[in-house]
N, C-alpha and C positions, 0 to 999 in steps of 0.2 A: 408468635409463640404458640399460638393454637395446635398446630398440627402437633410439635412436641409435647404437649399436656392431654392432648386426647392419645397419641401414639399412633399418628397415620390415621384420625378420625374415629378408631377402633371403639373407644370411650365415647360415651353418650352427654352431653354440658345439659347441668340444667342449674338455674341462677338463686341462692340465696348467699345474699350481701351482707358482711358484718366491717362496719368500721369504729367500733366502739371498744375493742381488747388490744391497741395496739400499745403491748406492755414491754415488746424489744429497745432498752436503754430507759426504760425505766422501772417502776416497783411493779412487784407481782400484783395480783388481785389480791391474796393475803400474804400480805408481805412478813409479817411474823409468825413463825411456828414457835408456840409453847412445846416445850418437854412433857406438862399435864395433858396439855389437847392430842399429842400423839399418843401418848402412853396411855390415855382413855379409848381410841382409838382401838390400839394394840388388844386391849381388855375386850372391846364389841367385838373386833374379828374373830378371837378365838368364842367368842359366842355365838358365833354366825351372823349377827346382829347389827356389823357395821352396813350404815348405807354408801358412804362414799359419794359419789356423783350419780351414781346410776340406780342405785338402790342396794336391796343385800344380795337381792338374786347374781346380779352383777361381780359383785366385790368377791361373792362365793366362787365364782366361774375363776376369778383371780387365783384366790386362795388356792384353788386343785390344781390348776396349772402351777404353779409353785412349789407342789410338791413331787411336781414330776420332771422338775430344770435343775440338769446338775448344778451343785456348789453354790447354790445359795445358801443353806446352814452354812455358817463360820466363814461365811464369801464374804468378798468388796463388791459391794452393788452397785451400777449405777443406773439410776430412773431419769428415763428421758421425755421432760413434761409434766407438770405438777401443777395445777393452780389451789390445791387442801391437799394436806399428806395423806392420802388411804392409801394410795400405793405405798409409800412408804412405811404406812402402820402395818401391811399386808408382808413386805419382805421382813420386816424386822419380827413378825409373829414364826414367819418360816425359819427366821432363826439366826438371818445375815448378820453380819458380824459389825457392821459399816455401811453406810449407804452416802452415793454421793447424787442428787440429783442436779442435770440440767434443764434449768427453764429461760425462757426470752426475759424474764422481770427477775431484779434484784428480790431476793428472799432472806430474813435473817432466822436460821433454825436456831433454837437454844437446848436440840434435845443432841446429846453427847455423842448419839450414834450418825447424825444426818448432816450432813453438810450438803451446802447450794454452790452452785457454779451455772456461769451467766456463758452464754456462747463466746463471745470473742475472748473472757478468760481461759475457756476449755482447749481452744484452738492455741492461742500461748503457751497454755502449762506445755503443751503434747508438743510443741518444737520447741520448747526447751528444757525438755527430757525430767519434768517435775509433777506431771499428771499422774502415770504411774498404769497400771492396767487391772483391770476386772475382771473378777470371775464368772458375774454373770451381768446379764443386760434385762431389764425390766421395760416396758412403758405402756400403759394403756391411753387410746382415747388420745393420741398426739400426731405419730407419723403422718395421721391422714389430713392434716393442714401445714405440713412441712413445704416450703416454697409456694404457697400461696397467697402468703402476703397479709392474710386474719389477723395476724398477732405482730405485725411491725416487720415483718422477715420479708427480704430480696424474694421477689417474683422468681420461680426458678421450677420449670418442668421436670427437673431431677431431685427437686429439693428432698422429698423422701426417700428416696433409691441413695441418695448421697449419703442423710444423717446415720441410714443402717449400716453404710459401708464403711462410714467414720467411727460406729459401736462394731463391727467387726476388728478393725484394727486396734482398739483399745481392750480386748476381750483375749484371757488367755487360750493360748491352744486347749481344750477342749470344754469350755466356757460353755453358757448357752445365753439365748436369748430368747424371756418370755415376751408378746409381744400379743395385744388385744385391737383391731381395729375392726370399723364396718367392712361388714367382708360377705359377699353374696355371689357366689361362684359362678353365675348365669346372668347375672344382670349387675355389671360396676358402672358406677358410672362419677362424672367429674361436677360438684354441686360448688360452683363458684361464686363465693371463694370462701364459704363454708366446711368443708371435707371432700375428700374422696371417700368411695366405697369400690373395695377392691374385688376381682374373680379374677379368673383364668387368664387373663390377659396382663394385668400389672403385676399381679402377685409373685407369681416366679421372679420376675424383676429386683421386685423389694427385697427380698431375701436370699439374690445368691451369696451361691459362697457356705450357705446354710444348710445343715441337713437336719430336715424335721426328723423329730420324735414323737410328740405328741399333739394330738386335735382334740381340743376341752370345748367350753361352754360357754356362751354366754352371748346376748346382743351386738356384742361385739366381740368376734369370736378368736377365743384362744387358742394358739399355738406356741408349742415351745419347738427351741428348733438348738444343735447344736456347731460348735466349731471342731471342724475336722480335728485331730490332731497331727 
């Protein structure tokens, strides 16, 4: 499967190993979301102040791309990847009406606005016509262990190109999707089975179908991008 995970060797491997996060079919890392611990949350972003996982420099690069992806005020969200809600403390600041995250591990949210869905759920509702569709698409810090196998998930050289194409079809005509991963436009490379770090070679990949609008901030660099109508 080598040649299809570097892409004709194009992609450079280089090796750091996690087998400790395999939370697909079982509990998240924080398997309970309080309604306090979000809505405290909520209260740091709009301070600039939340750290999230990265810090606040981070969560802030979030925050601005957010305000620049149609239909999140008064949207259905959905955040693809969550191990602590900051993404979700982050849309719900912007103003979303709804958010529904997908993670590999059962989650139980207790905050009114957030609800969890576990992959093979997500894949039932949507063939039997009970999922419903999004106005926009969120996820930071995820796609780039998508078919890698880190987190319990089927080995799959497409597995990130797929999960964007599977929030494509669930996103209404002219939806958008915010979307933060390592991204170094000259040098990406395949760190297994750790992340990708994406540039000019995978990138277009991940995202067709998409038309960017906006290039934001951060370690992990933002882009919002839109669906044709």
């Amino acid at each position: 499967m080598m040649n299809e995970f570097t892409m004709n060797n194009r992609i450079p491997v280089n090796k750091w190993y996690w087998d400790k996060e395999q939370y697909l079919g079982k509990k998240a890392k924080k398997p309970v979301w309080s309604e306090q611990l979000i809505e405290d949350w909520i209260n740091m972003a709009k301070q600039g102040k939340l750290s999230g996982t990265y810090g606040p420099s981070d969560t802030n690069g979030l925050r601005d791309g957010l305000k620049h992806a149609p239909h999140i005020k008064n949207g259905r969200v959905m955040v693809i990847g969550s191990e602590i809600p900051w993404v979700e403390a982050c849309v719900l600041e912007a103003g979303a009406r709804e958010v529904l995250t997908l993670e590999y591990g059962s989650i139980i949210s207790q905050h009114p606005k957030v609800k969890t869905i576990v992959p093979f759920d997500f894949r039932m509702r949507y063939l039997n016509n009970t999922l419903g569709t999004f106005d926009a698409i969120v996820t930071y810090s995820s796609i780039e262990h998508s078919g890698l196998g880190r987190y319990g998930d089927a080995l799959n050289p497409w597995g990130d190109i797929i999960a964007i194409a599977r929030a494509w079809c669930v996103t209404k005509s002219g939806g958008s999707l915010t979307i933060g991963i390592p991204y170094n436009h000259d040098h990406e490379e395949l760190v297994f089975n750790a992340h990708r770090t994406y540039g000019k070679i995978r990138y277009p990949y991940l995202t067709t179908n998409w038309k960017q609008l906006y290039e934001g901030k951060g370690s992990q660099q933002i882009h919002v991008f839109t669906k044709s109508k």
